[in-house]
N, C-alpha and C positions, 0 to 999 in steps of 0.2 A: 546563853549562846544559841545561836540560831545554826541552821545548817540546810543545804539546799542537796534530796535525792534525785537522783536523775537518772534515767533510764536511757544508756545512749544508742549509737544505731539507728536511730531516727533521722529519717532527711526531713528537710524542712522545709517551704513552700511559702511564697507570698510578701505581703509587703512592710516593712519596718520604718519606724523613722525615728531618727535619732535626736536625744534629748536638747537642750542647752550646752555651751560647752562648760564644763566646771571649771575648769581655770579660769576662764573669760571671768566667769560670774564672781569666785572672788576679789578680784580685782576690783571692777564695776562696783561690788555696791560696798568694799572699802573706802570707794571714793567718795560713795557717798557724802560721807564723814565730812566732804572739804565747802558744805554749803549749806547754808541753813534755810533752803528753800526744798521747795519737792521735787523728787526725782523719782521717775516712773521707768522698772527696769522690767523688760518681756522675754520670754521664751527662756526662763530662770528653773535649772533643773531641780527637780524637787528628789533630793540628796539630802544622805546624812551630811556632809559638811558643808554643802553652803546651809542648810536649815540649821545647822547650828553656830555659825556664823551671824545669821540673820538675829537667831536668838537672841548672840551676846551683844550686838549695836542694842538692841530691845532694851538690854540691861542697862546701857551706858546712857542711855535717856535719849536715845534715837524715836521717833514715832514712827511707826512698821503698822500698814496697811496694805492685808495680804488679798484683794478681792478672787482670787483662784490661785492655786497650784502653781501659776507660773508666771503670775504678774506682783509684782508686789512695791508699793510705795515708801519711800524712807520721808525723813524729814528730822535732818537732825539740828533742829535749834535748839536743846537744849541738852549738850551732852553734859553726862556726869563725870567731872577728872577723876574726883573721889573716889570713883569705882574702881578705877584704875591697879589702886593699891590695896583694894580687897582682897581676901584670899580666895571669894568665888570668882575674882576677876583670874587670877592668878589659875586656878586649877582650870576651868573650861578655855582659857586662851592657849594654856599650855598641849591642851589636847590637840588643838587645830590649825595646821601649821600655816595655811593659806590666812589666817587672823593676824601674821605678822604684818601684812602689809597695810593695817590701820595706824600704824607710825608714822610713815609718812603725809596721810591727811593729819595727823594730829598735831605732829610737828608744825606743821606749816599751816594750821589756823589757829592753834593755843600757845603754840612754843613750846610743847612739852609733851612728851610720850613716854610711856611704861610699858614694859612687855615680858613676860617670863621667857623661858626658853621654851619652844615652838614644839609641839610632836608631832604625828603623821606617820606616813609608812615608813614602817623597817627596813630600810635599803640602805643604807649606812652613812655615811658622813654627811651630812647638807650643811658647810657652815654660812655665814648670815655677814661674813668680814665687808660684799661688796656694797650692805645695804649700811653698813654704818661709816665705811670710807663714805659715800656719796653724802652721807648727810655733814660727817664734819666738814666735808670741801664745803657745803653749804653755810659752814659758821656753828652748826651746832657742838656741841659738848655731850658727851659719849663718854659715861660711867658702867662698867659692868660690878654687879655683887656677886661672887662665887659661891658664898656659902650660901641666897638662894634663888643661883643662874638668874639673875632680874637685871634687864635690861633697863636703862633709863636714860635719853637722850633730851635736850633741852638748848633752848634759845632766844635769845633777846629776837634780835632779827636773822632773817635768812638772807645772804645774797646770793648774786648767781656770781658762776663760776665755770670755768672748764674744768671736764675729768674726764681721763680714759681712765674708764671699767677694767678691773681686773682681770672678771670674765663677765661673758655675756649673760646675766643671772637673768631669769627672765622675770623672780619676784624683786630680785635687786633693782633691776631697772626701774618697774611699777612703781616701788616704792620710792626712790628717787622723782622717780617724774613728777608723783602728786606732793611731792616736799617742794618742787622747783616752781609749781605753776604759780604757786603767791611769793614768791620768793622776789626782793627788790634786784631788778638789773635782768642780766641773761645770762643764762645756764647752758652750758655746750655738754653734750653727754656723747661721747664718741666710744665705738665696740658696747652699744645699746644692744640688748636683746631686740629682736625685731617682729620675734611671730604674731600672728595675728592675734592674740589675746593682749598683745601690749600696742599692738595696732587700733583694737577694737575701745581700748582704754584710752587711746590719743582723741579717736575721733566722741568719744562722748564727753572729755577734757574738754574740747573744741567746741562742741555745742553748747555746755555749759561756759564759756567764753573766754577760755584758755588761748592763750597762743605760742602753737606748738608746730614746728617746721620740723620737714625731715619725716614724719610718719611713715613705715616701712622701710627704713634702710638705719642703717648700724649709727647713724651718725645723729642726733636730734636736739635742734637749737629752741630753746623754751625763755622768752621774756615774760617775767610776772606779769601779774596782774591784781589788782586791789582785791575784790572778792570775783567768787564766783557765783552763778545761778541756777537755777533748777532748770531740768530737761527730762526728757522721754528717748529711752536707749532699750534698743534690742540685739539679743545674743545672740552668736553666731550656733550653727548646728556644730556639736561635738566631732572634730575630727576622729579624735579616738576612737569612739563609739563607733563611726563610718569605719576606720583600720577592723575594730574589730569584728562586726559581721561580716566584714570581707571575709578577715579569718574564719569565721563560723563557718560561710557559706562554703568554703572549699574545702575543709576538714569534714565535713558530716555530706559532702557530694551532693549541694541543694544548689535550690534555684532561686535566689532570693532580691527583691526591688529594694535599694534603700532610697526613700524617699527624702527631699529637699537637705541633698546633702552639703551645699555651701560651696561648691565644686572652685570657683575661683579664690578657695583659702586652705584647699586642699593639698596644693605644692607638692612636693615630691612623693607623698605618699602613694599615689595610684602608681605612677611609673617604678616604685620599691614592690608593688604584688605582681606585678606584669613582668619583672626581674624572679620574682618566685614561680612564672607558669601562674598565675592568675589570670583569667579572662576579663575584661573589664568593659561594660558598657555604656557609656553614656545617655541617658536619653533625658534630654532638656537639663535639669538640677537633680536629677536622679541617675543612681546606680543599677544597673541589674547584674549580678552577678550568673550567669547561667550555669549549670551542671557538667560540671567536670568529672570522667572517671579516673583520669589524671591529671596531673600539672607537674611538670617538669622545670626545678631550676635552672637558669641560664649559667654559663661561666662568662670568666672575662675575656678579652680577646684572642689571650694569648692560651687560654685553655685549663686556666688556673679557676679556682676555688672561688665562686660568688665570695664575699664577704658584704653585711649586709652591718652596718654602724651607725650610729646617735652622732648627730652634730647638730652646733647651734641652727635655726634657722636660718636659710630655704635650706638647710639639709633634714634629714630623718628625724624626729623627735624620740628620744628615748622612751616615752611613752606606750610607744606600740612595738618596742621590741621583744619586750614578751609574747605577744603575738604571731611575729615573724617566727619565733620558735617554736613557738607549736604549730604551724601550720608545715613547718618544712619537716615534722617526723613525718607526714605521709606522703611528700613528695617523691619526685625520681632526681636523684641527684645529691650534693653537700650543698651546705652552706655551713660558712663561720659567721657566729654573732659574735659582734664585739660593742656592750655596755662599755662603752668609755665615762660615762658619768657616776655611778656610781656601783661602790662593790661589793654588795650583797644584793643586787635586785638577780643574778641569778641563780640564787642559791634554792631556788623551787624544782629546779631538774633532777632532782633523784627521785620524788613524785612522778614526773612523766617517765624516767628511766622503772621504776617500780613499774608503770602501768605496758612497757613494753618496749617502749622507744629507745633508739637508739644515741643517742648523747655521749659525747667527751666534754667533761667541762674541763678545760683546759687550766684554767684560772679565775677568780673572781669575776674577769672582765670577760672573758672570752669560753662559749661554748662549741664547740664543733658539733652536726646534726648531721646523720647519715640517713638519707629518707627512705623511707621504706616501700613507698609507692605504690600503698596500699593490699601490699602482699599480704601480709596483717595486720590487724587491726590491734587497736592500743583494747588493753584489760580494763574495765572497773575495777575504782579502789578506792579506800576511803582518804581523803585528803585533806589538808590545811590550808587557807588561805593567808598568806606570810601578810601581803596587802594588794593593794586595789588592782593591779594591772595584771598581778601572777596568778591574783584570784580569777580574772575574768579568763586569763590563759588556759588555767586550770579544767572551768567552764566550759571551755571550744573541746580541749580534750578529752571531760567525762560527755559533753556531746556526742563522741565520735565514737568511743569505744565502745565495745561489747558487752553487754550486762549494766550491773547496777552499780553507780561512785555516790560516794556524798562528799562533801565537802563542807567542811565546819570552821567557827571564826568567818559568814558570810559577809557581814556588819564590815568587813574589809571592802566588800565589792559593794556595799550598799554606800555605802562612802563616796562613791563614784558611778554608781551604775541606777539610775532610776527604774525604780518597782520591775527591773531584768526578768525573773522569774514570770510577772505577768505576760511582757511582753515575746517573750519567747512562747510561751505555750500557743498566742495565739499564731503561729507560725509551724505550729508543732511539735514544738520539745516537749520533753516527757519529763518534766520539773515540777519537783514538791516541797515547796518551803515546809520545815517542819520547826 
């Protein structure tokens, strides 16, 4: 186990930029999968779970041609089913939950998939119901084993069909969509997840010579096609990443550039820190956040309590609302978070309550934050990282506070966060992987 010291109190200075988005990229080179020509994907963040992703296509008889860090070549003509039902196919699939969504390319070029059950961050219930509705509506056949959670879906042919999604899954959708594009007929998918990682996944479908209508709105009409071909696709810059040096910058009172941040795939996030008393500046495709010695949350009109909430796309992503929580303990004012999606991702606030802050966790879903607005400062402390979003949370907090935190289980945030530690110190943080 790895663990990251850090010296907080430090402001920070200067210019960042932010990696590949990870979700995009699972997606993306799942699709791979659906062609047996080359396909060249860039700006591919170099993370523990897309590199172990990439790994396990390697395994499957994928050809992986990495010429640097963030460009890497597939070319899967000759997958292996057989691997499938290995038991090293089984344990490392099982580890990386964004690997569910090679089902869908598998389905819909062999007829046949296998899959254990998924894992990933501890945040609690994730079930997988909308991605195998989507498939049977396709014609396939959907067997679960209990005794060892193994997934097995299979088809003669795929037609298209209409479905309204249960909910807007956003790996549900993915995976649906790349099951549809070889699918004989036309496929109506209506309450589609819409964010731009399933947007970014439409338009490299489409280069590879999919046809696919509707991209960016809930509703997306996809007529097969015989095969498809190889292309050249680049990744969008991580929103997340952008949400959270936002966070960084206004918790530790710096002054920090993010650079080529994607700005028109950014959607409601900026106007959600500007609702926190964030400053935000635009300049060209970059950020600069300037020095704030406060920030003060806003109320609603009527004079009531911000609440700051997760919903499908253009709303918040739940992703950065662990972020939004650590940055309002040093604000002036409340704010109510409410995780609607799932019910343990806040269960990391008795750590920031430990380091000094003020916190109600009202319920699994919801925490109430009373700011402290910098009257004092949050304590170092030693802390846990549950996974990827509370670890990075955790991060902005031993950032800010007084004295010395470590945080261990970091393998949580490398999951998600490219070589972080490097890239912070050259900005100033007082970070020592150990």
């Amino acid at each position: 186990m790895s663990s990251f010291v850090i010296e907080g109190g430090h402001q920070l200075q200067g210019e960042i930029t932010p990696q590949g988005a990870k979700n995009e990229a699972l997606q993306v080179i799942c699709a791979t999968l659906l062609s047996s020509e080359e396909i060249i994907i860039n700006n591919i963040p170099d993370i523990l779970d897309v590199n172990n992703l990439i790994k396990l296509l390697g395994q499957m008889g994928v050809e992986i041609n990495r010429p640097n860090r963030h460009t890497c070549h597939f070319k899967a003509q000759s997958v292996n089913l057989d691997f499938l039902q290995s038991e090293s196919f089984k344990k490392k699939a099982s580890a990386l939950r964004g690997s569910i969504m090679i089902m869908g390319p598998l389905l819909a070029r062999f007829g046949k998939a296998y899959f254990p059950k998924p894992g990933g961050d501890k945040i609690g219930r994730r079930r997988l119901d909308t991605h195998f509705f989507g498939f049977e509506k396709l014609g396939a056949t959907f067997n679960f084993n209990p005794d060892e959670i193994f997934y097995t879906v299979e088809a003669s042919n795929l037609n298209g069909t209409y479905m309204l999604l249960d909910e807007a899954s956003v790996t549900g959708t993915a995976n649906i969509i790349m099951a549809a594009v070889l699918a004989k007929g036309t496929t109506t998918i209506y309450n589609a997840a819409c964010e731009p990682y399933v947007q970014q996944l439409c338009k490299m479908l489409s280069a590879m010579g999919a046809n696919i209508q509707g991209t960016g709105s809930n509703l997306l009409t996809i007529t097969g096609v015989e095969s498809l071909d190889g292309c050249q696709h680049t990744i969008l810059p991580d929103m997340i990443e952008v949400g959270s040096f936002i966070g960084m910058a206004a918790m530790t009172n710096s002054s920090i550039t993010i650079k080529n941040v994607g700005k028109e795939h950014l959607g409601i996030i900026p106007l959600a820190f500007e609702r926190m008393g964030i400053q935000i500046e635009f300049i060209g495709d970059d950020i600069h956040i300037p020095k704030q010695d406060h920030y003060s949350i806003e109320t609603f009109i009527d004079g009531s309590i911000m609440t700051i909430a997760d919903a499908p796309w253009p709303g918040l992503t739940p992703d950065l609302l662990s972020v939004f929580l650590v940055i309002a303990i040093q604000a002036n004012g409340s704010v109510l978070i409410h995780q609607k999606m799932f019910e343990s991702r806040l269960f990391f606030v008795d750590k920031l309550i430990d380091m000094g802050a003020r916190i109600i966790l009202c319920d699994p879903h919801r925490a109430t934050v009373i700011g402290l607005n910098k009257e004092n400062s949050l304590r170092g402390a030693t802390l846990t990282s549950p996974d990827i979003r509370a670890g990075v949370a955790l991060l902005i907090a031993a950032l800010s506070a007084q004295g010395k935190s470590t945080i261990q289980n970091i393998e949580q945030i490398d999951r998600g966060y490219e070589r972080i530690d490097e890239r912070l110190r050259k900005i100033g943080a007082k970070i020592t992987r150990l």
